[in-house]
Every structure is written in C-alpha cells, then in structure tokens.
C-alpha positions in Angstrom: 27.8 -78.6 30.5 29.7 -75.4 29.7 29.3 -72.2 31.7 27.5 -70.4 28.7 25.0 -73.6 28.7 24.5 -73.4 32.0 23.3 -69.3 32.1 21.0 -70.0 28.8 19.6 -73.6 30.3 18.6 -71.6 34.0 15.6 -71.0 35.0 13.6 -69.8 37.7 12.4 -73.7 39.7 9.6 -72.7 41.8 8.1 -76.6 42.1 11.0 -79.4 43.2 10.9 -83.3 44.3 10.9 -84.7 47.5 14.2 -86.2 46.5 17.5 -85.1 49.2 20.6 -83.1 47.2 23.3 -85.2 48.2 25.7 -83.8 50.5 29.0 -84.0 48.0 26.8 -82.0 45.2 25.9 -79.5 48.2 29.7 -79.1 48.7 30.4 -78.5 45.8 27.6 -75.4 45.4 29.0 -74.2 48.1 32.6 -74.3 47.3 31.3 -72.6 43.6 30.7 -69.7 46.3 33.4 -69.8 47.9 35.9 -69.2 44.8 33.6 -66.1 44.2 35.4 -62.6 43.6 34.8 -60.2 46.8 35.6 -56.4 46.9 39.3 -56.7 48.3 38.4 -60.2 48.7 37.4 -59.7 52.3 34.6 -62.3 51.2 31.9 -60.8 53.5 29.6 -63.8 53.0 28.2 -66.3 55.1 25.7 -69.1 53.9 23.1 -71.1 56.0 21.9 -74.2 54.8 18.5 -74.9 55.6 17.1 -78.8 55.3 15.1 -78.7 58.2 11.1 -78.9 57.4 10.3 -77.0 59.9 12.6 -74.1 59.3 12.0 -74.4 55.5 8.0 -74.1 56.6 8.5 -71.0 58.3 10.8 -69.3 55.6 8.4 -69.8 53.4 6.0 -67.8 55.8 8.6 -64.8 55.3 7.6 -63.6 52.2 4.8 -63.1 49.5 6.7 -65.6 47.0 8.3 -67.7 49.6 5.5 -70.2 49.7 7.1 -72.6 47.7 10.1 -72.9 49.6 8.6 -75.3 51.9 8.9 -78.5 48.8 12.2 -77.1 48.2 14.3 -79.8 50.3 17.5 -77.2 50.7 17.0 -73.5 51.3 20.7 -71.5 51.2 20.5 -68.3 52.7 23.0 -65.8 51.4 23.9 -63.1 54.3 26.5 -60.0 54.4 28.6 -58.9 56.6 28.0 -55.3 56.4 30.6 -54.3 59.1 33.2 -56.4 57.1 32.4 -54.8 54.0 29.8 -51.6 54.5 29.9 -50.8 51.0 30.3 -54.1 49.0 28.9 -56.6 51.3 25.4 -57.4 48.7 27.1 -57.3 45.6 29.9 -59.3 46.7 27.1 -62.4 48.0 25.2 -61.6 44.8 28.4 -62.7 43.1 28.7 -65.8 45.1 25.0 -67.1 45.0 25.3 -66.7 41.0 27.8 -68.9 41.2 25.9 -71.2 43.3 23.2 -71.2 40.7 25.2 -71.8 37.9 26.5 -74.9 39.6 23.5 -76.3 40.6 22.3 -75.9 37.2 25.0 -77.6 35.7 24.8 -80.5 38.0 21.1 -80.9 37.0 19.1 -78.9 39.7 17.1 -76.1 40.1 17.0 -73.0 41.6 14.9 -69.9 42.8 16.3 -66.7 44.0 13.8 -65.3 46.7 14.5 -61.4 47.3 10.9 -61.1 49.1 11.0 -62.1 52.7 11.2 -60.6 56.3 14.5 -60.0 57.3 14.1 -60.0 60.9 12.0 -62.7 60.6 14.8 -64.8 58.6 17.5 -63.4 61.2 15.4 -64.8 64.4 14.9 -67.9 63.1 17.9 -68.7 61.7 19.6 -66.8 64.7 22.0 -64.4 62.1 24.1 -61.4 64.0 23.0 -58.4 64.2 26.1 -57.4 61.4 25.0 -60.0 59.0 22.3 -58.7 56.3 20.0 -61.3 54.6 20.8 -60.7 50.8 18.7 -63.6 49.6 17.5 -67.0 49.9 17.9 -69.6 47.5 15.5 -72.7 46.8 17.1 -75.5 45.5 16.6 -78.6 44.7 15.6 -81.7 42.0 13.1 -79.6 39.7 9.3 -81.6 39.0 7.8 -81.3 36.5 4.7 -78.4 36.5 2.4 -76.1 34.5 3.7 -73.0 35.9 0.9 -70.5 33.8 2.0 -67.0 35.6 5.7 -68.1 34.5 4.9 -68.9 31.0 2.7 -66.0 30.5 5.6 -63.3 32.3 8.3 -64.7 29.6 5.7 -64.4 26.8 5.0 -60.8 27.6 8.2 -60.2 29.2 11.0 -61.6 26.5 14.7 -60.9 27.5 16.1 -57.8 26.1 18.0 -58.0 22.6 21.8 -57.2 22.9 21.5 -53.7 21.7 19.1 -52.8 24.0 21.4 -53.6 26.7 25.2 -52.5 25.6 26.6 -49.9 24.1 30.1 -49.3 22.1 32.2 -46.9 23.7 29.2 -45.5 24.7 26.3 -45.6 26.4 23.3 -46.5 23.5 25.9 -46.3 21.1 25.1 -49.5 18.5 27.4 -52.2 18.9 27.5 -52.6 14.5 30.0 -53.8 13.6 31.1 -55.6 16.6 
C-alpha cells in the first residue's frame, strides 16, 4: 500500500482483537517514528510501549474516551521532552506518531489517537520525568469488526472538508481554479 492509500484507508479503530502485534511489526512502527522530522532534529520524543493488561486497564481509567484502550493489546504513549525542545517538543511527537499510524495502517492495523486522559495520572503510572509531557496515547492493534453508531453518525454529519475550503492560492481563501 502507498502512502496516499494508507492516509485515505485510516480510520479511527476504537474496537480491536485479542490477537498480540508481533514484535518485528512493532519495530518497525516504531522505527516509522524514529525517521520522523524534529525541529533541529533534536528528536524530543520518547515512546512507551504498553502491553501489560494491567497498565493498559488503568490508562484506560485516564480519560473520558480511554475506555477502550483496555482491548487494545498495545498502547504507545507519545511523550515530549519539553526541556529538549520548549517550543517544538508536541509538534515534533505529533509528527512521529503520524508516522506511526500510517505504518500501522499500511501493515493492516488499527489505530486510535487518545488526546483525553490525565497527564499526571499517565506520568505516575508509567513513571515519565518530570521534563517529559504526555502528547498522546495511541491504541493499536488488529481492528474487529463492530457497529460503531456514534462514529458512523459523526462522519455523516461531520464530512471532511472539500479542498477549497481548506487551501488557498497565494492566499489565504484565495480559490485554488485553476490549479
């Protein structure tokens, strides 16, 4: 799958299989964010895999719509090192966990980006320095197969933006015609 399939074919995975992600496809996830641009490529990021129930229970204690995480069988949790980088340190793990997702994606899994949780809560258990932010976490996993209503309706209601509602040419809300 090419990169352009991958972005249109991902989707939010908010049910998964029991089924392990085998440690190689892990790797290579996480290499994916590794090779990530950074903001003078200080690479302020530091990623904590979390496969253990228990943990994966409680993080998905830390946040309204964290629940699922708990039959996600891997949980990646994107942090910052705001000292490293004060002013680039979110965008520069953003950029990193997108490419996570896009891997995953092409190698058949799903993902969920979780941006509502408890920081300190994430930071105690997962026992993150005080100079690391939590940016997000990330479910992943095999998706199953479920009626999600609330998601069907949100995309119905909700549809992605046409082009020219979201770039301009030369300037901003400037039609793109001819381009």
């Amino acid at each position: 799958m090419d990169v352009f399939e991958a972005v249109k074919k991902r989707h939010s995975t908010r049910a998964y299989e029991p089924t392990p992600v085998p440690d190689d496809m892990l790797r290579k996830i996480l290499e994916a964010a590794r090779l990530a641009p950074s903001a003078g490529n200080i690479q302020p990021w530091f990623f904590v895999v979390v496969k253990d129930r228990e943990k994966r229970d409680s993080l998905a204690k830390s946040g309204r719509y964290a629940r699922f995480l708990r039959e996600s069988p891997v949980v990646i949790v994107g942090c910052g090192d705001e000292k490293a980088s004060p002013k680039w340190h979110v965008v520069d793990v953003a950029l990193a966990m997108q490419n996570m997702v896009l891997t995953a994606t092409a190698e058949g899994l799903g993902t969920c980006w979780i941006g509502s949780f408890n920081e300190g809560r994430v930071k105690r258990l997962l026992k993150i320095p005080d100079n690391f932010r939590v940016v997000a976490l990330l479910a992943l996993g095999y998706p199953r197969d479920k009626v999600d209503l609330s998601g069907r309706l949100l995309h119905l209601v909700r549809r992605k933006k046409n082009l020219d509602k979201i770039a301009g040419l030369d300037e901003f809300g400037k039609s793109l015609q001819p381009f």
